[in-house]
N, C-alpha and C positions, 0 to 999 in steps of 0.2 A: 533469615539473614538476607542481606540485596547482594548482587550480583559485586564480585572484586571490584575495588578502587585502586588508584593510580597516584602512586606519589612521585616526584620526583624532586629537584632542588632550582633555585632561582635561576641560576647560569643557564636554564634551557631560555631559548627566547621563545617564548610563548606567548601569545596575545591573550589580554584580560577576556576576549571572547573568547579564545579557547579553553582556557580556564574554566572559567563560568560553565560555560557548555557543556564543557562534560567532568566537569566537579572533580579537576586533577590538585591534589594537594601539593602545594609548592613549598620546599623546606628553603628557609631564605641561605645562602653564604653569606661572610663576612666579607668584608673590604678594610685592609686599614691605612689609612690617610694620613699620612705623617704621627702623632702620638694617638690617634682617636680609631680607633674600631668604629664599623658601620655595619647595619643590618641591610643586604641588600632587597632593594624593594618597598622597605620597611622605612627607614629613616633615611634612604642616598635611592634618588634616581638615578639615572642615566643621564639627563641633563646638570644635574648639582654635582655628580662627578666628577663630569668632564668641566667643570665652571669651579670645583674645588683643588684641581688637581695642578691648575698652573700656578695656586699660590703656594704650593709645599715645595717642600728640596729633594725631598727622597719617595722614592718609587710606591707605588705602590703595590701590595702585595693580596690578595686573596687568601682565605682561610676556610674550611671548612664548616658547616656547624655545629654548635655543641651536639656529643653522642643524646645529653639529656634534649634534645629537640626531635630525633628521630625516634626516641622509647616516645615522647608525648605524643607523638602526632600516631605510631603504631596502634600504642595503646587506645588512643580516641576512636579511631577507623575500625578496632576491634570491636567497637563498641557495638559498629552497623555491619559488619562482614567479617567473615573467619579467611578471608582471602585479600593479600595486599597484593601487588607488583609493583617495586620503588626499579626507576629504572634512574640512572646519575650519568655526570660527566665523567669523563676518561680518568682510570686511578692514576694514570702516566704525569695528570696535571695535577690532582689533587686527591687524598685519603678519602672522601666523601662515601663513595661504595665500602674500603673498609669498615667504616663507622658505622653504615648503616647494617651490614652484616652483623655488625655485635650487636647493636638494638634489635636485630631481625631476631639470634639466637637468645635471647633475654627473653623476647617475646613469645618463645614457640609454642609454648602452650596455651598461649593468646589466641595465635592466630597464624594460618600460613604465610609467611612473606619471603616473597622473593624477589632479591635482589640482581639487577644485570648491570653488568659494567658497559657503557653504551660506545666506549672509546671515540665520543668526540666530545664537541662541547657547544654552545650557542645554540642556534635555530638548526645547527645539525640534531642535535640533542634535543629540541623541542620538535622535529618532524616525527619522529623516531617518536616518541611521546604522545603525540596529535596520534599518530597511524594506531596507535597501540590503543588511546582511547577510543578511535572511529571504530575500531574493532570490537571494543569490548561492546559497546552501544549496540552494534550490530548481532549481539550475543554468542560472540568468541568466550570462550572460557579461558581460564587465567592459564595453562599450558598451551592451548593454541595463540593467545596473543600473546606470551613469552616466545612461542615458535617462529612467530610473525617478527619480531623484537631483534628476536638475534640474526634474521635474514635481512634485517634492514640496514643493521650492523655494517654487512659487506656493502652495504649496495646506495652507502653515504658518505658524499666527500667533500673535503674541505679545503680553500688554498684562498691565501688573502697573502697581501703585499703591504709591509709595514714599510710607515718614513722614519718613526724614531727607533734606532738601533741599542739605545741603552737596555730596553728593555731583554733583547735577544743575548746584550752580552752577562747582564746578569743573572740569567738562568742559563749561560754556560754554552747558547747556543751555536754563537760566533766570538770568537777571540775579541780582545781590546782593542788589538792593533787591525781586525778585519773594523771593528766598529768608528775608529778614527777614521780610516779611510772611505768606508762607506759615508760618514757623514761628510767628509771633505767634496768627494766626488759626487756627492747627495745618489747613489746605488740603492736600493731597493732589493732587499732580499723578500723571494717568495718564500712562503712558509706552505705545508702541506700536512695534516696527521694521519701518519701512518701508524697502525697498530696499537694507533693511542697516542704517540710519542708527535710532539711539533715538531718538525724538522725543516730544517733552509735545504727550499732545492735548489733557486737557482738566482740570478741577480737580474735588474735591467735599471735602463738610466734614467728614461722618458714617460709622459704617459702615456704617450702612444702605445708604447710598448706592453705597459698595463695592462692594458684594456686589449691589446692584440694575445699577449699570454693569455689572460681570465679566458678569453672567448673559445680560445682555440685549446683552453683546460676542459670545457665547456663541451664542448663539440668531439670531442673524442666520444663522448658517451653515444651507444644508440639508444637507448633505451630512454631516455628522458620524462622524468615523471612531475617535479619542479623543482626552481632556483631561489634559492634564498642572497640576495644581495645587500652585504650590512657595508657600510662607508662611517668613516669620521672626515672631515677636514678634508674629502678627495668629493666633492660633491660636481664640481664639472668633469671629471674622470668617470664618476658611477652613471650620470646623464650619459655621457657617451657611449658608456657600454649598455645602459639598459634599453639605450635607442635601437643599436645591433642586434641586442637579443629579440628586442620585441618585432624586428624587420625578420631575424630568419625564424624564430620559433612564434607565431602569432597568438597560436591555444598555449603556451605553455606557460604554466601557472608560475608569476616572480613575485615573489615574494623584497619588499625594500623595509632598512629601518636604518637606524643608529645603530651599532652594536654595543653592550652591556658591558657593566661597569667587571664582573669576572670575567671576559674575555678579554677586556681592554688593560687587568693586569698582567698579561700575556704579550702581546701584540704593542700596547701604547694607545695613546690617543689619535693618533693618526694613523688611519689604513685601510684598504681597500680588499674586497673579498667575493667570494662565490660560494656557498653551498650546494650540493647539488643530490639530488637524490633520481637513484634509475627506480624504476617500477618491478619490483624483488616476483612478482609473479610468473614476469618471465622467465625467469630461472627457476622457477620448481619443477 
């Protein structure tokens, strides 16, 4: 048998190099677009999203995937290894880690799998992923890069600054009448996931301001290992800030993209963000 694989789900932002590289199986989410489901990755880019999204009326939403795509993909892997690790987005945004736990227990006489709730989501969720596969490569066995995995857990954070506010007030996160006024005043709530859960921490008007929060979100960390910076529609806001970072942190590895069509039924089309991950060895 070869050495454990790495599954995880499309919502991690991962580069098709990373993939390849170290042969992490990617289970796609859904997207669905006014009457039409989408296979993320599969049939909806990142750019045909955001180019199909201003012609619909109603929000869109993320979905899980079928439980029969986590038993297929188990079952196939069992074919070359008796050892899996699916590691997923945050169950706070979505069932995914339930589902795969029942494929996992369907399968246990397949094969070991183990599933971890990563509690974030995007390129937080694809570091976390990347780390877990350098490790395995490196010849970690599937309980020391599960060890690894949930130490990253703590030591991965997230806060981006959304323009469109419908999205925040239909999953409940800000009231109606927070969300007329924030659009009136054009306010900018930060978002942050704690524990799993998205949560507004706080507001600002400008982009100065942006970019003066991100950084100084940023900078609180000692430990600095690298930054993932995803934008929509804030691209002279993301230039400015990644000019700053790259003046005070030189070596520090930043990571730039669009960010993906499961995050963006979160957040909206428009918004601006930081990833951030510390270097978890210093704390052992």
């Amino acid at each position: 048998m070869k050495p454990f694989r790495i599954v995880t789900d499309s919502s991690a932002h991962l580069t098709r190099d990373e993939i390849k590289r170290f042969q992490i199986e990617v289970v796609p989410m859904r997207i669905r677009l006014g009457r039409r489901v989408y296979t993320e990755g599969v049939d909806i880019t990142t750019e045909s999203y955001l180019r199909r999204l201003s012609t619909i009326k109603t929000l869109p939403t993320s979905q899980p995937p079928p439980l029969q795509d986590f038993i297929d993909v188990y079952y196939r892997l069992g074919k070359e290894t008796d050892q899996i690790l699916s590691i997923h987005l945050s169950s706070k945004l979505s069932p995914v880690c339930e589902l795969a736990r029942t494929a996992a227990a369907a399968l246990r006489a397949h094969a070991q799998i183990t599933v971890i709730d990563s509690e974030t989501i995007s390129r937080g969720l694809g570091m976390i992923v990347r780390c877990a596969a350098e490790a395995a490569a490196g010849g970690a066995s599937l309980t020391e890069t599960a060890r690894l995995v949930r130490g990253l857990i703590g030591a991965t954070f997230f806060s981006f600054f959304v323009d469109d506010l419908s999205y925040l007030e239909r999953d409940g996160r800000i009231r109606p009448s927070q969300a007329l006024l924030g659009s009136l005043f054009a306010i900018k709530p930060l978002l942050e996931i704690r524990e799993g859960h998205l949560v507004v921490m706080e507001k600002v008007r400008t982009q100065l301001d942006m970019v003066e929060k991100l950084f100084t979100f940023i900078s609180e960390f000692a430990y600095l290992k690298e930054v993932a910076l995803l934008q929509n529609n804030n691209t002279p806001v993301a230039t400015a800030l990644l000019e700053r970072l790259e003046t005070a942190y030189p070596d520090l590895p930043i990571f730039t993209d669009t960010y993906g069509p499961t995050l963006a039924t979160f957040i909206g089309p428009s918004a601006l963000g930081v990833i951030v991950r510390e270097d978890v060895r210093l704390f052992v």
